[in-house]
C-alpha beads as a LAMMPS data file, in Angstrom:
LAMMPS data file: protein, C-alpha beads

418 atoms
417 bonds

1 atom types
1 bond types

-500.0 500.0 xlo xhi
-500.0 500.0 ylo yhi
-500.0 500.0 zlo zhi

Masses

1 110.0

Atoms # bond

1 1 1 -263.648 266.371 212.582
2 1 1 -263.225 263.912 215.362
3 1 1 -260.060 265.710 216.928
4 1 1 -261.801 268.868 216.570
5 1 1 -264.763 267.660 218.237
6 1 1 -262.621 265.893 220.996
7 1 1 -260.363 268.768 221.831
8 1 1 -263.452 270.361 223.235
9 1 1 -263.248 268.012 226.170
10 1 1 -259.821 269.958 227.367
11 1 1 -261.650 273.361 227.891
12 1 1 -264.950 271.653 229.524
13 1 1 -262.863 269.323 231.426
14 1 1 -261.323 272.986 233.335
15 1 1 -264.515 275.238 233.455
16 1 1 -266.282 271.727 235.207
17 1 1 -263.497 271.189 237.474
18 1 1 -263.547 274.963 238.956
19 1 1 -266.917 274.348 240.100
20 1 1 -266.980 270.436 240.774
21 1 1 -263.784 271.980 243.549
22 1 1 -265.556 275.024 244.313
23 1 1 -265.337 274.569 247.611
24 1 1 -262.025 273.287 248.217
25 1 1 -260.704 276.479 245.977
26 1 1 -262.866 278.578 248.215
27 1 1 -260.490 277.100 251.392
28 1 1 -257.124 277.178 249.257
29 1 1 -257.215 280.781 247.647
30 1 1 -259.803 282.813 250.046
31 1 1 -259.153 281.384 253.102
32 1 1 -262.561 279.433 253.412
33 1 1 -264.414 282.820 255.531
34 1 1 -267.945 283.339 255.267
35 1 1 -267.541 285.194 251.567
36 1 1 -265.141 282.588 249.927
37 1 1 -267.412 280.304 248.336
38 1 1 -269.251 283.307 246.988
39 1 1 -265.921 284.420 245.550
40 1 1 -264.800 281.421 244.224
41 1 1 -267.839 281.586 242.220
42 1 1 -268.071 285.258 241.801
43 1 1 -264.298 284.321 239.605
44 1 1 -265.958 281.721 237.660
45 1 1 -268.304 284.607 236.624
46 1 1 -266.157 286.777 235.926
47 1 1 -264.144 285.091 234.087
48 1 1 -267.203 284.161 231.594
49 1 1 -267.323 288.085 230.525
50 1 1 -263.881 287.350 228.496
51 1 1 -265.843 284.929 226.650
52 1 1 -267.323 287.428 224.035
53 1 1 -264.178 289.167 223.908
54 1 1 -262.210 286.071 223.217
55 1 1 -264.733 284.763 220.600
56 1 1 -264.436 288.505 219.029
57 1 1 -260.675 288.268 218.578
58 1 1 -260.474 284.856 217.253
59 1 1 -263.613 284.725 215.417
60 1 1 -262.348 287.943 213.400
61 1 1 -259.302 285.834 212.948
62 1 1 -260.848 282.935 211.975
63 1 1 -263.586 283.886 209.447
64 1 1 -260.913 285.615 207.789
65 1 1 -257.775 283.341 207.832
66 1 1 -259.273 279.767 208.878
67 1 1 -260.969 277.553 211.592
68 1 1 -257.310 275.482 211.739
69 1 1 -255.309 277.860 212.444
70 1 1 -257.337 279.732 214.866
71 1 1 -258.198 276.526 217.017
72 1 1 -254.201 275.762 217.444
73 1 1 -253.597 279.065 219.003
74 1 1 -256.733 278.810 221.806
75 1 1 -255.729 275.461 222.807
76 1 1 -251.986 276.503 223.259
77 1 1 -253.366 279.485 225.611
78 1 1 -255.637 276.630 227.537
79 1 1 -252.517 274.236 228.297
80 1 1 -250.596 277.448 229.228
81 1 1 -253.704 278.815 231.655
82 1 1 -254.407 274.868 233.311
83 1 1 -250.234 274.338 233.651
84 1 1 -250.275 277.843 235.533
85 1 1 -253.066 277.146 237.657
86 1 1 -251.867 273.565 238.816
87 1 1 -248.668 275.544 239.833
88 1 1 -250.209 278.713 241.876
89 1 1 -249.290 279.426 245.681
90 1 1 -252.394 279.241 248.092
91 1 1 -254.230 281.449 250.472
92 1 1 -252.091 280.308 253.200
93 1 1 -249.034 280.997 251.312
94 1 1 -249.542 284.382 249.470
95 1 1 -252.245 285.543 250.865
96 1 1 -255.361 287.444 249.427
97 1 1 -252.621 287.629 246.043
98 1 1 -253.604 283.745 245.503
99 1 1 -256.925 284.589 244.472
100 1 1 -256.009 286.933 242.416
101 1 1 -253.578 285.078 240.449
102 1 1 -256.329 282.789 240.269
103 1 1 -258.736 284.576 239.011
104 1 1 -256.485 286.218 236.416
105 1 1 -255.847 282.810 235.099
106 1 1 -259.648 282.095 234.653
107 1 1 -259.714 285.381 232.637
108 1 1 -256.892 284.000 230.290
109 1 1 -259.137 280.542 229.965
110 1 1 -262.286 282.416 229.492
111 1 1 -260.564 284.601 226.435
112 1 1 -259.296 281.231 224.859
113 1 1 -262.762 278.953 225.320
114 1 1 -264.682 282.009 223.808
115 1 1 -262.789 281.245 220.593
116 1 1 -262.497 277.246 220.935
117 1 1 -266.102 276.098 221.279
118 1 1 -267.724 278.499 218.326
119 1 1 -264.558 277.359 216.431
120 1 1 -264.923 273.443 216.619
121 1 1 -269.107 274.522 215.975
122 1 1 -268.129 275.919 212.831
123 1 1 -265.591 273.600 211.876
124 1 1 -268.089 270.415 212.786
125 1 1 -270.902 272.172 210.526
126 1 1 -268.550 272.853 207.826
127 1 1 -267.336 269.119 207.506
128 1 1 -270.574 267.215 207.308
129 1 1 -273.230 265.947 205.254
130 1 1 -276.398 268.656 205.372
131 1 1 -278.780 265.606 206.178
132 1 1 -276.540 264.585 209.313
133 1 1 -275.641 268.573 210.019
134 1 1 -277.420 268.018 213.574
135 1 1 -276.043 264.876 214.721
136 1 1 -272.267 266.005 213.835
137 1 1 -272.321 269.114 215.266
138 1 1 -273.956 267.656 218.455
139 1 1 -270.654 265.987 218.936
140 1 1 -269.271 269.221 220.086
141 1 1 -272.127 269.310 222.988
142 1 1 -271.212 265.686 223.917
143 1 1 -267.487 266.214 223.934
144 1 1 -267.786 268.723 226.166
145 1 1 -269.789 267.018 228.475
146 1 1 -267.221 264.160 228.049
147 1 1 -264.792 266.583 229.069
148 1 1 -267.126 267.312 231.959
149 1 1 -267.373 263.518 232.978
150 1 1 -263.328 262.560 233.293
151 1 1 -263.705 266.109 235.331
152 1 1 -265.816 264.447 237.718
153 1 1 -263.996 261.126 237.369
154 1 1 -260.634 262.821 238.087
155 1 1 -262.128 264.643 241.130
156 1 1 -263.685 261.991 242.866
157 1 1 -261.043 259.908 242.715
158 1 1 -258.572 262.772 243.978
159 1 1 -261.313 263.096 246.936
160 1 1 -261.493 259.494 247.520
161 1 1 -258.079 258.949 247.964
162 1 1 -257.018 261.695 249.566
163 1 1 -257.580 263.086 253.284
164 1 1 -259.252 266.373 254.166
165 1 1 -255.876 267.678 254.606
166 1 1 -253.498 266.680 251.891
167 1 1 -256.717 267.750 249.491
168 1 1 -256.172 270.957 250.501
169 1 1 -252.500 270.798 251.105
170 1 1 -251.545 269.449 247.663
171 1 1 -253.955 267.439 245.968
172 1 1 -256.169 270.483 244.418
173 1 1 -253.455 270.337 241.939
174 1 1 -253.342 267.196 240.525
175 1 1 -256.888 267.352 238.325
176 1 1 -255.235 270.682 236.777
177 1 1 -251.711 268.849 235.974
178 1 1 -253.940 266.195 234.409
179 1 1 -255.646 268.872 232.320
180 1 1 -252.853 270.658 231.334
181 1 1 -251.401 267.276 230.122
182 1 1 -254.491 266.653 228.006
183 1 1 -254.231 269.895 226.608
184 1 1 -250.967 269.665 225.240
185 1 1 -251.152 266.634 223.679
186 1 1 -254.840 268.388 221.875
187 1 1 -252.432 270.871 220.948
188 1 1 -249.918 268.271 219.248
189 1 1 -252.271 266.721 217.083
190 1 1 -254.168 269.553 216.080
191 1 1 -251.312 270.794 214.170
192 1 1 -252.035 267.830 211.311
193 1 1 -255.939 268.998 210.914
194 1 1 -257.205 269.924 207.425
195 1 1 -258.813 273.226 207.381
196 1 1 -262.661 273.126 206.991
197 1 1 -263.678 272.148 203.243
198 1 1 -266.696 275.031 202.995
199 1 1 -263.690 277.815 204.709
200 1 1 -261.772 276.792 201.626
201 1 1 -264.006 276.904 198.859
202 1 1 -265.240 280.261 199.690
203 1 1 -261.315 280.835 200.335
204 1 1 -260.429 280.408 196.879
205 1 1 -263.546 282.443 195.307
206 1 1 -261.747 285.549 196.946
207 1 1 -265.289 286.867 198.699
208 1 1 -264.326 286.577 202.280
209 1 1 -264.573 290.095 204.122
210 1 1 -261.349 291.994 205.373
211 1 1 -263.715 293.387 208.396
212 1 1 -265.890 289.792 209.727
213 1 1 -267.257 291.365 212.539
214 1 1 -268.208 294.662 210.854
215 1 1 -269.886 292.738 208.119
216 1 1 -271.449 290.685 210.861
217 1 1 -273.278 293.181 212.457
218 1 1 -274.715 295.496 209.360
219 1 1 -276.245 291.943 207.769
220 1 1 -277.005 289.538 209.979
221 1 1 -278.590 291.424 213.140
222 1 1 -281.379 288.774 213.046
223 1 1 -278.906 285.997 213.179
224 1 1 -277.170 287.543 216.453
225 1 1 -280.688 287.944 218.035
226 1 1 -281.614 284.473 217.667
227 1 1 -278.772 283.336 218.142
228 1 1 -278.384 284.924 221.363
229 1 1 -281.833 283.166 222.566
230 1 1 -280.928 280.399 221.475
231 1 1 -277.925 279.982 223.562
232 1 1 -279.207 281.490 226.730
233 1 1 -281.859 278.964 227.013
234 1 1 -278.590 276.748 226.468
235 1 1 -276.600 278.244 228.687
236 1 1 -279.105 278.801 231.719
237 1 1 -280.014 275.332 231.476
238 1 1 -276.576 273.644 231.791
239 1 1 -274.482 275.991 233.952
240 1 1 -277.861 276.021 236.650
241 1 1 -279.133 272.807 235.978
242 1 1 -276.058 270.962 235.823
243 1 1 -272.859 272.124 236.851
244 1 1 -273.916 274.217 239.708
245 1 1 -276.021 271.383 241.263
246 1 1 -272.988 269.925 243.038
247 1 1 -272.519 273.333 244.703
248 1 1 -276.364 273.454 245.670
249 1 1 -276.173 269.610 246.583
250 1 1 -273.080 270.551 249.509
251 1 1 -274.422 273.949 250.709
252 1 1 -278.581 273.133 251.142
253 1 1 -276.721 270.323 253.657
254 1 1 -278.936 267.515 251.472
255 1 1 -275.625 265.538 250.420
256 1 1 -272.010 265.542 251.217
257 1 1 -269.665 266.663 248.831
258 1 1 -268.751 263.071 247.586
259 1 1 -272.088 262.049 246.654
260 1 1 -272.894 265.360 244.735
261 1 1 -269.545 264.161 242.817
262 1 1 -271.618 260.630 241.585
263 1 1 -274.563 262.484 240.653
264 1 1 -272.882 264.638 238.924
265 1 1 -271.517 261.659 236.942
266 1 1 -274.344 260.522 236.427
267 1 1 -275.541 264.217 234.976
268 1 1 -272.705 263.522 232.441
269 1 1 -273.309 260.506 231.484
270 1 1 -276.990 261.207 230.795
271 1 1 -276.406 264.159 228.389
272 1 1 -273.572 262.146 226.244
273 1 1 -276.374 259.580 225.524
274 1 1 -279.287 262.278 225.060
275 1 1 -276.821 264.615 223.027
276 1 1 -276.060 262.979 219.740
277 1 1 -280.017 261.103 219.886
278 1 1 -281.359 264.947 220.170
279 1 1 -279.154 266.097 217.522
280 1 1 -280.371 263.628 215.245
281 1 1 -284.281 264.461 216.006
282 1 1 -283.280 267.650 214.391
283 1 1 -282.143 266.795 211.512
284 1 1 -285.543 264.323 210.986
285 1 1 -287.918 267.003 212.295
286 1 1 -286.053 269.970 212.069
287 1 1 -284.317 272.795 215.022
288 1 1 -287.713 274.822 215.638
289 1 1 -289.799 271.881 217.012
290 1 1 -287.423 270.167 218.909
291 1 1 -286.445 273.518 220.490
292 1 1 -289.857 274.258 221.121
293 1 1 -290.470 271.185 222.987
294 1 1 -287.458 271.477 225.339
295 1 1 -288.606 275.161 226.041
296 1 1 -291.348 274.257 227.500
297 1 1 -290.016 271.422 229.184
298 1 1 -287.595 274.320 230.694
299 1 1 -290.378 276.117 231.743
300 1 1 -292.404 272.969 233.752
301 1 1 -289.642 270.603 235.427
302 1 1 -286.650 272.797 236.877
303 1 1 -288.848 274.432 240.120
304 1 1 -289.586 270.636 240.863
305 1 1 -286.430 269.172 240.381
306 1 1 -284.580 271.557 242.475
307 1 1 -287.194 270.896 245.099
308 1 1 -286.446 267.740 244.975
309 1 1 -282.722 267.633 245.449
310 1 1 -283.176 269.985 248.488
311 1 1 -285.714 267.318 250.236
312 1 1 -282.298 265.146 250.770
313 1 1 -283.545 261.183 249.501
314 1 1 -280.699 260.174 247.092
315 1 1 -283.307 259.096 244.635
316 1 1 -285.693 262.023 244.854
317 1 1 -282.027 263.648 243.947
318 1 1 -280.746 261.336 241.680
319 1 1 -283.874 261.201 239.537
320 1 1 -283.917 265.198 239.777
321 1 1 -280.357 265.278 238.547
322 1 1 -281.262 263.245 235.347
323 1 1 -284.137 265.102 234.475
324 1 1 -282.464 268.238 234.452
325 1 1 -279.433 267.146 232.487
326 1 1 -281.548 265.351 230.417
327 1 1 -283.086 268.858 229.196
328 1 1 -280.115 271.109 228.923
329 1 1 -278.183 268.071 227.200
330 1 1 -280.999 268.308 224.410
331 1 1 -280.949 272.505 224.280
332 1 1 -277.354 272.168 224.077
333 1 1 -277.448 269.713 221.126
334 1 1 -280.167 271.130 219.429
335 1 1 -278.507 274.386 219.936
336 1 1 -274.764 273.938 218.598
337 1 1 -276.312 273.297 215.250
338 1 1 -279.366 276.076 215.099
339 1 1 -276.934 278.700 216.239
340 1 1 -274.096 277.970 213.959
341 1 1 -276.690 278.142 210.781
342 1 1 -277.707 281.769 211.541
343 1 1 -274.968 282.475 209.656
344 1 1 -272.952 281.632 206.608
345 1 1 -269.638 280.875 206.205
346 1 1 -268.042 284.438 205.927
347 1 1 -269.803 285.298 209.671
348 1 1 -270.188 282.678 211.489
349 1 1 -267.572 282.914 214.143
350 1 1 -268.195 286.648 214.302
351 1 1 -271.926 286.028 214.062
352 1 1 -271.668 283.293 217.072
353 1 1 -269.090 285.705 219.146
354 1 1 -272.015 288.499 219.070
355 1 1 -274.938 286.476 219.655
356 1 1 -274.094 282.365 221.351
357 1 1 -270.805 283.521 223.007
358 1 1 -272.507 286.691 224.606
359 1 1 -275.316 284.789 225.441
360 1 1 -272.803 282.264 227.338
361 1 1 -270.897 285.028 229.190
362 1 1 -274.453 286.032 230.526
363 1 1 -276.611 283.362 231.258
364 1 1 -273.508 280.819 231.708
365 1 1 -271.015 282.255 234.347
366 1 1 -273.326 284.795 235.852
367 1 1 -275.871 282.358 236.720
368 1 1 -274.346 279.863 239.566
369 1 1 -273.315 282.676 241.518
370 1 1 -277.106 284.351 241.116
371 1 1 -278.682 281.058 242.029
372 1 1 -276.267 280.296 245.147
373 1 1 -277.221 284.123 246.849
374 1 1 -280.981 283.702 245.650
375 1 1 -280.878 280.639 247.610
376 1 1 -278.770 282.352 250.546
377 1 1 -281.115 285.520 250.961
378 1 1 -284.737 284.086 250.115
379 1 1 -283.765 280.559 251.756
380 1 1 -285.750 279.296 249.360
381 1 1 -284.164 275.954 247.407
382 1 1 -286.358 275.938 244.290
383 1 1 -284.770 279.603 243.114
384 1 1 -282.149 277.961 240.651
385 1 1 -285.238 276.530 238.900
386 1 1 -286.684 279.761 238.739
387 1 1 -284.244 281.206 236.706
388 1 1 -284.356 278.915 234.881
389 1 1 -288.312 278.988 234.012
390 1 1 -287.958 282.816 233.739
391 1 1 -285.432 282.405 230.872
392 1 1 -287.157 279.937 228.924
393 1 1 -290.424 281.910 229.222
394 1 1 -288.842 285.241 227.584
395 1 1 -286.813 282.872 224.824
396 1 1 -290.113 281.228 224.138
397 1 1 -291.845 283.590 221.588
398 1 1 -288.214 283.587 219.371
399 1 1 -288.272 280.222 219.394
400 1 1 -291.877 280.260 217.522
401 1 1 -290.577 282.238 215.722
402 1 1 -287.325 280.799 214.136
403 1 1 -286.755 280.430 210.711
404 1 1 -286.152 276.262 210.005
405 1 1 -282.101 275.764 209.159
406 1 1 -282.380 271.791 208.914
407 1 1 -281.588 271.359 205.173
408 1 1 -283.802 268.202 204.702
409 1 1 -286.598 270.032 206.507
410 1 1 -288.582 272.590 204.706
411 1 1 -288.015 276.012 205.751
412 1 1 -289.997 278.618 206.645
413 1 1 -290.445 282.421 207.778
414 1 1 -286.957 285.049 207.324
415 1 1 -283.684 283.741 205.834
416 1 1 -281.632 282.556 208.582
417 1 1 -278.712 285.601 208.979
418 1 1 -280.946 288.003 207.067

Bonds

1 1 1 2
2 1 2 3
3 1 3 4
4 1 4 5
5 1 5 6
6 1 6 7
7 1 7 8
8 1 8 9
9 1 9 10
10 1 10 11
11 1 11 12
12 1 12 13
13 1 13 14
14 1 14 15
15 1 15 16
16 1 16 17
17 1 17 18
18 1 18 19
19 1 19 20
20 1 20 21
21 1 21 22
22 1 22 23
23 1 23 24
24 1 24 25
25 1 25 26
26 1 26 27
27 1 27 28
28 1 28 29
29 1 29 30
30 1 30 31
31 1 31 32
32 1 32 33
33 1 33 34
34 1 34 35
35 1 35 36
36 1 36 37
37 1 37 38
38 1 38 39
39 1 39 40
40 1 40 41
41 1 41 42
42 1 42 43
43 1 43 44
44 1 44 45
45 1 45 46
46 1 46 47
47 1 47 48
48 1 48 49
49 1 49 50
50 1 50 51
51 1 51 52
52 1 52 53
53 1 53 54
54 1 54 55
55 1 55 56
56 1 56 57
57 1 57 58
58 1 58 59
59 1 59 60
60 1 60 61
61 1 61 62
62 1 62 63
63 1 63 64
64 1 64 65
65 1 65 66
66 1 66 67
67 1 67 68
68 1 68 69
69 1 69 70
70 1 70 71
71 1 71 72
72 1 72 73
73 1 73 74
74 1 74 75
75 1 75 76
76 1 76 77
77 1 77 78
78 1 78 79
79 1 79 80
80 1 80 81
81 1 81 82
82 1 82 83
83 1 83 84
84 1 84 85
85 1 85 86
86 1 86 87
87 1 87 88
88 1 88 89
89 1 89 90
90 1 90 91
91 1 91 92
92 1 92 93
93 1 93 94
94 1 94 95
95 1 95 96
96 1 96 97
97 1 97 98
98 1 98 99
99 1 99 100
100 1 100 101
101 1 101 102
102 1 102 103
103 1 103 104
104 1 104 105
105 1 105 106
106 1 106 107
107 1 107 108
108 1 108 109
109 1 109 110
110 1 110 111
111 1 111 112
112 1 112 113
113 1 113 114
114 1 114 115
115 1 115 116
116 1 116 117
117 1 117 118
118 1 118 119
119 1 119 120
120 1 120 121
121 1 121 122
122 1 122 123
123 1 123 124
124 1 124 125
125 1 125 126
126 1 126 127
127 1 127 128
128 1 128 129
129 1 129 130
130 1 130 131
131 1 131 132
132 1 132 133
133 1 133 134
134 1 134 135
135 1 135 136
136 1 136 137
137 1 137 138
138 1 138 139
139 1 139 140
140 1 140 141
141 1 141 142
142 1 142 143
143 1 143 144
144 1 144 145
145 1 145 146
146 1 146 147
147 1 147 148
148 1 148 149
149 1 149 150
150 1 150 151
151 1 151 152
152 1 152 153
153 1 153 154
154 1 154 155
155 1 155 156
156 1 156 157
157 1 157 158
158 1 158 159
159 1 159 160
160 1 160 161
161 1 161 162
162 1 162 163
163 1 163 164
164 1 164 165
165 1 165 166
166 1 166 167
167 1 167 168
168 1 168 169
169 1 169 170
170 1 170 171
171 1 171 172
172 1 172 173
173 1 173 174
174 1 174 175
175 1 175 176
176 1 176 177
177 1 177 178
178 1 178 179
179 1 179 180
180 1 180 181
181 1 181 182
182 1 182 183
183 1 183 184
184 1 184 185
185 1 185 186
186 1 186 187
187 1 187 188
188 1 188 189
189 1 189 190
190 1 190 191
191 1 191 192
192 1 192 193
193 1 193 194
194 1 194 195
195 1 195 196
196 1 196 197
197 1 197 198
198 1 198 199
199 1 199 200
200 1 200 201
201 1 201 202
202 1 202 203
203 1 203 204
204 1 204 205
205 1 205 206
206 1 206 207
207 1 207 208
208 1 208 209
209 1 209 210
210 1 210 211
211 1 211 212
212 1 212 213
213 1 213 214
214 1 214 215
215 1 215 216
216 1 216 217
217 1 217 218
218 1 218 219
219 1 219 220
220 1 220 221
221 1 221 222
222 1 222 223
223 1 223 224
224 1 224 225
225 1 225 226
226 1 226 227
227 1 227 228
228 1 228 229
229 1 229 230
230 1 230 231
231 1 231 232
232 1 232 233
233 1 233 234
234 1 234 235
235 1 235 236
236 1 236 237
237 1 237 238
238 1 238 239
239 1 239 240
240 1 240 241
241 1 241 242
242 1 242 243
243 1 243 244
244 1 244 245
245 1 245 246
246 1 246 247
247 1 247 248
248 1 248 249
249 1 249 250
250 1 250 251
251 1 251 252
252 1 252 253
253 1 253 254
254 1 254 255
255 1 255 256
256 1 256 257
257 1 257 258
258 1 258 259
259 1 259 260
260 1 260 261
261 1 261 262
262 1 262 263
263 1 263 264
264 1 264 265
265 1 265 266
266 1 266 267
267 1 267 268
268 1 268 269
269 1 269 270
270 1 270 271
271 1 271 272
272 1 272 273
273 1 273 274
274 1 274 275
275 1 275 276
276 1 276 277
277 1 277 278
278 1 278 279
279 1 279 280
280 1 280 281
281 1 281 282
282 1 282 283
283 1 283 284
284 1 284 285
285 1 285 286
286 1 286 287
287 1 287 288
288 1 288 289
289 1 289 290
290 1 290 291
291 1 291 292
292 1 292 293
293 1 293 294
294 1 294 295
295 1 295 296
296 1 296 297
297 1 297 298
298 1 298 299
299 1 299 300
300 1 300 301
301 1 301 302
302 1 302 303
303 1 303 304
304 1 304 305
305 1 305 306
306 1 306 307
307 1 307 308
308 1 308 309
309 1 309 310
310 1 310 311
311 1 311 312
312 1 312 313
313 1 313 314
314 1 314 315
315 1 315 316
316 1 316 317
317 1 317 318
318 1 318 319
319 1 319 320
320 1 320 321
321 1 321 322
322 1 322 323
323 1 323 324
324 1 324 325
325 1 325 326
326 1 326 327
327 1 327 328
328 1 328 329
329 1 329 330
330 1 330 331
331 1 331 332
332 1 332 333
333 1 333 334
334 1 334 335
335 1 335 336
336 1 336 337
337 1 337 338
338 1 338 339
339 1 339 340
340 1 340 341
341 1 341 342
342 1 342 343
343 1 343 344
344 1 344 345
345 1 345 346
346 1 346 347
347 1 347 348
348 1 348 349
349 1 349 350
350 1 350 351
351 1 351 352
352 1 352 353
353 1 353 354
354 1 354 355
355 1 355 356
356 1 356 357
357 1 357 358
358 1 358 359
359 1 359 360
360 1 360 361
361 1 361 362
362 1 362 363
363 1 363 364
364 1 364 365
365 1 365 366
366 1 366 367
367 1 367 368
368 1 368 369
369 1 369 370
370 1 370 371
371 1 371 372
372 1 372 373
373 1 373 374
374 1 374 375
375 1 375 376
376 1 376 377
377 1 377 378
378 1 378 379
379 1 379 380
380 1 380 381
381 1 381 382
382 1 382 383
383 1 383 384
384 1 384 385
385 1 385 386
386 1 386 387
387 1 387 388
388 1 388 389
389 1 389 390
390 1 390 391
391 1 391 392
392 1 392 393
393 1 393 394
394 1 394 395
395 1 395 396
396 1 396 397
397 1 397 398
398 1 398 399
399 1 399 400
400 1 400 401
401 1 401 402
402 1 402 403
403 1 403 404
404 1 404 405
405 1 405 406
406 1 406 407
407 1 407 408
408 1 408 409
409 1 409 410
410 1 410 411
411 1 411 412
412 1 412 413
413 1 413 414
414 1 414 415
415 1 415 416
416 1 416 417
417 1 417 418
């Protein structure tokens, strides 16, 4: 459980990295014009609609031949897609055929994280105790963000020691050799996991369906729905409120590009400690309320947080920054666990594939490249927390909605997957 929970860090450590060096890829593979930065994100979006197809492929694979085996082939496609990367030509070199080598690689990574993350959800719920179901499957969340953190470590320290220049020149690649490193050796010791205990027993009763995804979608419709709010409010919330603040931090001119690199540290560190603390409120009080609660939180701080970044004091920012991570750590917590119990054991990759992983490929990589031209055609900075006050408004009615999955709490409304 702790390896599968850990190897999450390889695939967050990558998507981070893209957009912690947004702007240096923008300069080394489209030429750093007017539209680069725009395309440099424009691939990260892109490259998020191969998420659902990639969680479709191996979820089918998984729910019908095992979590183990499926999580050992996605992280031998990540190593393979960061080892690439670290080795492409640049803009200057190939021309316009950098980017898309680039982006082509990003595809590959977004088809092998859409399996990963649902896979080490499932494999997390599977392996614990019901009464701890949200703090263990939190770890996934935190890992990630871990993952997220030695991303920002490994950049700022490439920044830091390296001139303008030689960043460009050659040291872009080091943070993917490093990744590529760390995947491999994931890859190693995966091989020696056990295969999840609840996968098994329902294994040997001989019930599990030749068709997962077909199944998926005649029984469990509800599950997908919810699922799929769930998960935006998840996904809206980090991928605006955290890992595109750097971006907004360098282009509203508030904060130089090494200083947005220490908040964002601090963003990281922030949702490790709030992560597994959230994930435990669940299991005490159960997934509706504490989703409830951070809803609504969604819907009053982000406006004023982004407003505050923009105004350029380091504190107004810093304090901003934690706030905001401090929320979409908690929905992403919260959320690893209520979105893996829409379904059982027989759907749940396919179930999360159709509903969290779409929901991701939407709301996730579409979303920092919507906030950055909001922000470029209105000119006005508090847009990012717009969207995200628009999305927790719509998701808020499900969430009032949603039938309690916490074991120890007592449930109530529609059978979660019915």
């Amino acid at each position: 459980m702790a390896l599968a929970a850990f190897s999450t860090i390889v695939e967050w450590y990558d998507f981070t990295l893209y957009l912690y060096f947004a702007t240096v890829l923008a300069r080394v593979f489209f030429g750093g014009g007017e539209m680069s930065l725009v395309a440099t994100l424009g691939g990260f979006a892109v490259t998020y609609l191969f998420h659902p197809l990639g969680a479709m492929v191996f979820g089918q694979f998984g729910d019908r031949f095992g979590r183990r085996p499926m999580m050992i082939r996605t992280m031998l496609m990540t190593s393979a897609a960061m080892l690439l990367t670290a080795l492409l030509p640049t803009y200057a070199q190939a021309g316009p055929a950098a980017g898309v080598a680039l982006l082509a690689l990003r595809c590959m990574m977004g088809f092998s994280v859409g399996g990963e993350y649902s896979g080490a959800q499932a494999y997390l719920l599977e392996g614990s105790k019901p009464e701890r179901r949200g703090l263990i499957t939190s770890c996934a969340s935190a890992a990630s963000e871990i993952g997220s953190l030695l991303a920002v470590g490994v950049s700022a320290l490439t920044v830091y020691s390296l001139s303008a220049g030689d960043l460009d020149t050659w040291g872009w690649r080091v943070p993917f050799f490093v990744g590529a490193a760390l995947a491999f050796v994931v890859w190693i010791l995966r091989t020696v996991m056990e295969e999840s205990p609840e996968f098994l027993a329902r294994q040997l009763t001989g019930t599990l369906p030749t068709q997962p995804l077909r199944t998926t979608l005649a029984y469990h419709r509800a599950g997908i729905a919810r699922s799929f709010a769930i998960s935006a409010l998840g996904s809206i919330t980090y991928y605006v409120g955290i890992t595109y603040v750097p971006v907004f931090l360098s282009t509203t001119g508030s904060l130089s590009e090494r200083t947005s690199l220490i908040l964002s540290t601090a963003a990281a560190l922030v949702v490790i400690l709030v992560t597994p603390l959230v994930g435990a409120l669940s299991d005490r009080f159960g997934r509706r309320p504490v989703l409830m609660a951070l809803c609504v939180l969604s819907v009053i701080l982000p406006m004023t947080m982004f407003a505050s970044m923009a105004a350029g004091s380091m504190m107004q920012a810093l304090m901003a920054v934690v706030a905001l991570a401090a929320v979409a750590g908690g929905v992403s917590a919260v959320g690893a666990v209520a979105t893996a119990e829409q379904f059982p054991v027989e759907a749940r990759l396919s179930g999360l594939a159709l509903g969290a992983t779409a929901a991701t490929a939407v709301f996730g990589g579409l979303t920092p490249v919507l906030a950055q031209v909001s922000i470029e055609s209105t000119g006005w900075a508090m847009m990012p927390g717009v969207m995200i006050a628009i999305v927790a408004l719509c998701v808020l009615p499900v969430f009032a909605r949603l039938p309690e999955t916490a074991p120890c709490v007592k449930a109530s409304g529609p059978r979660p997957g019915g």
